[in-house]
C-alpha positions as CSV (number, residue, x, y, z in Angstrom):
1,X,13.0,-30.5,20.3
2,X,13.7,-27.4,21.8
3,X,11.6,-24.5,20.5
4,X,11.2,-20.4,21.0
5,X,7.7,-19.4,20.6
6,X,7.6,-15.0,19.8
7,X,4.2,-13.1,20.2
8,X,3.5,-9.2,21.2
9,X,4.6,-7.7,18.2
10,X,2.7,-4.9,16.2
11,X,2.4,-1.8,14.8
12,X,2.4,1.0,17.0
13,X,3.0,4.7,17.1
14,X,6.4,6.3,17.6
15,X,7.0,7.3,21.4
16,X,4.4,3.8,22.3
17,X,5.1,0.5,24.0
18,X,5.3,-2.9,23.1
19,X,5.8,-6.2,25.4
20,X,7.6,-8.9,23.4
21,X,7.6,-12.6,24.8
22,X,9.4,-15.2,23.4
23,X,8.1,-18.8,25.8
24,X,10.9,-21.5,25.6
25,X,9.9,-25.1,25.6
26,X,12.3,-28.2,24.7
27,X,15.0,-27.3,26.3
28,X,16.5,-26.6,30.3
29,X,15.6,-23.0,30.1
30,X,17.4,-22.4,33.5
31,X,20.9,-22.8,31.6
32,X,20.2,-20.7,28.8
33,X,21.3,-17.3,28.2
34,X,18.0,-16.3,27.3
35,X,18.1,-12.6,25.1
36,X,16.7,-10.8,21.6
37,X,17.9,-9.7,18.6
38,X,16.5,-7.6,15.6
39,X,16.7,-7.3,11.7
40,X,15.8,-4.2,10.2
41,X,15.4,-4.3,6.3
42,X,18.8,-4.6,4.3
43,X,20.8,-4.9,7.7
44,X,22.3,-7.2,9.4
45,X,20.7,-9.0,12.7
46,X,22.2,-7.2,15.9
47,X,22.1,-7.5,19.4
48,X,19.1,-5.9,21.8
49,X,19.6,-7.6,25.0
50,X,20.6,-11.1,26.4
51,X,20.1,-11.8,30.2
52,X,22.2,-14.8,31.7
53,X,20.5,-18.2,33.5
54,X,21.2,-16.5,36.8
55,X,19.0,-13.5,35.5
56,X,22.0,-11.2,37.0
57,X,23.4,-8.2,34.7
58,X,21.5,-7.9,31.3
59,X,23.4,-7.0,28.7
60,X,22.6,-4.7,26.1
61,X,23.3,-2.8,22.8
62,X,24.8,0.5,24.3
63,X,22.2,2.4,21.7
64,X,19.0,0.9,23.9
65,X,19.7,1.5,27.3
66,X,17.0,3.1,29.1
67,X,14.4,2.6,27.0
68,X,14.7,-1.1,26.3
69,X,14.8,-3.7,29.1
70,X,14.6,-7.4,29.2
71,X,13.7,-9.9,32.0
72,X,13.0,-13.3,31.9
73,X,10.7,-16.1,34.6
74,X,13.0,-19.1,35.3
75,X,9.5,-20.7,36.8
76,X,7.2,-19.4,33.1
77,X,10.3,-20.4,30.7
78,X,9.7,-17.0,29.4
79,X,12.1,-14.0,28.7
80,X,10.1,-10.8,28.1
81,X,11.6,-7.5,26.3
82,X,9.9,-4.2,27.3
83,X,10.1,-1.8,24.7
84,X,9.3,2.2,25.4
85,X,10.0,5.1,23.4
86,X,9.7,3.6,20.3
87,X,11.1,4.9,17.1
88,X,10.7,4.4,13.3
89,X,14.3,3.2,13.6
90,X,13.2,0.2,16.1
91,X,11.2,-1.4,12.9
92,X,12.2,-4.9,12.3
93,X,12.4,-8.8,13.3
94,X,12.9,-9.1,16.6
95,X,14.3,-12.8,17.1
96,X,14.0,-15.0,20.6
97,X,17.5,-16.0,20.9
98,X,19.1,-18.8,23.7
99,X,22.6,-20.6,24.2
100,X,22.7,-23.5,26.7
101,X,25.9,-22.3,28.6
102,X,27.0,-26.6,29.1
103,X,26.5,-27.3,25.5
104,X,27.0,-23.8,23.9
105,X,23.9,-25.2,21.4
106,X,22.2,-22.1,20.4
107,X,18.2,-21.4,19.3
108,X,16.7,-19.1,17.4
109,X,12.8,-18.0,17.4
110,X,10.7,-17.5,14.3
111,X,10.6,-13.7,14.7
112,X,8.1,-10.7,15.4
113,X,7.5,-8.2,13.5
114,X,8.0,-4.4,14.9
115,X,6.4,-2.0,13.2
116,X,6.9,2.3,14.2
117,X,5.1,4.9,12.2
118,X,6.4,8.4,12.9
């Protein structure tokens, strides 16, 4: 059963760093589009950053660029999400996320919590 296994979220202080990881196991991580999403409160879940199987042009939400950036270890089944800058606007769930590219079967992770004080 495939399964997507969050840790390195906290609280920290605006203009801090976190390190998200999300470690895949259960599934063929090398076809996955392996990426994160978040969830603030009374939102809807958006986009942060997905990174394809080939690891080749990360894609991400056009407000996070250049403070967020994602990466992922084929050989670890782990995609990481480097978070700098943080702002009391980055507070939420941030959800492992993967879609097998030859079945199109997506997974979700349990979520992480985020927390920025100003």
């Amino acid at each position: 059963q495939a399964q997507l296994a969050e840790s390195g979220g906290g609280l920290v202080q605006a203009g801090g760093s976190l390190r998200l990881s999300c470690k895949a196991s259960g599934m063929i991580f090398a076809v996955n589009v392996m990426g994160w999403y978040r969830q603030a409160p009374g939102k809807q879940r958006e986009l942060v950053a997905t990174k394809t199987p080939g690891g080749s042009s990360p894609n991400y939400a056009d407000s996070l660029k250049g403070r967020f950036a994602i990466s992922r270890d084929n050989a670890e089944n782990t995609v990481y999400l480097q978070m700098n800058s943080l702002k009391p606007e980055d507070t939420a769930v941030y959800y492992c996320y993967a879609k097998n590219v030859l079945s199109m079967t997506e997974y979700w992770g349990q979520g992480t919590q985020v927390t920025v004080s100003a």
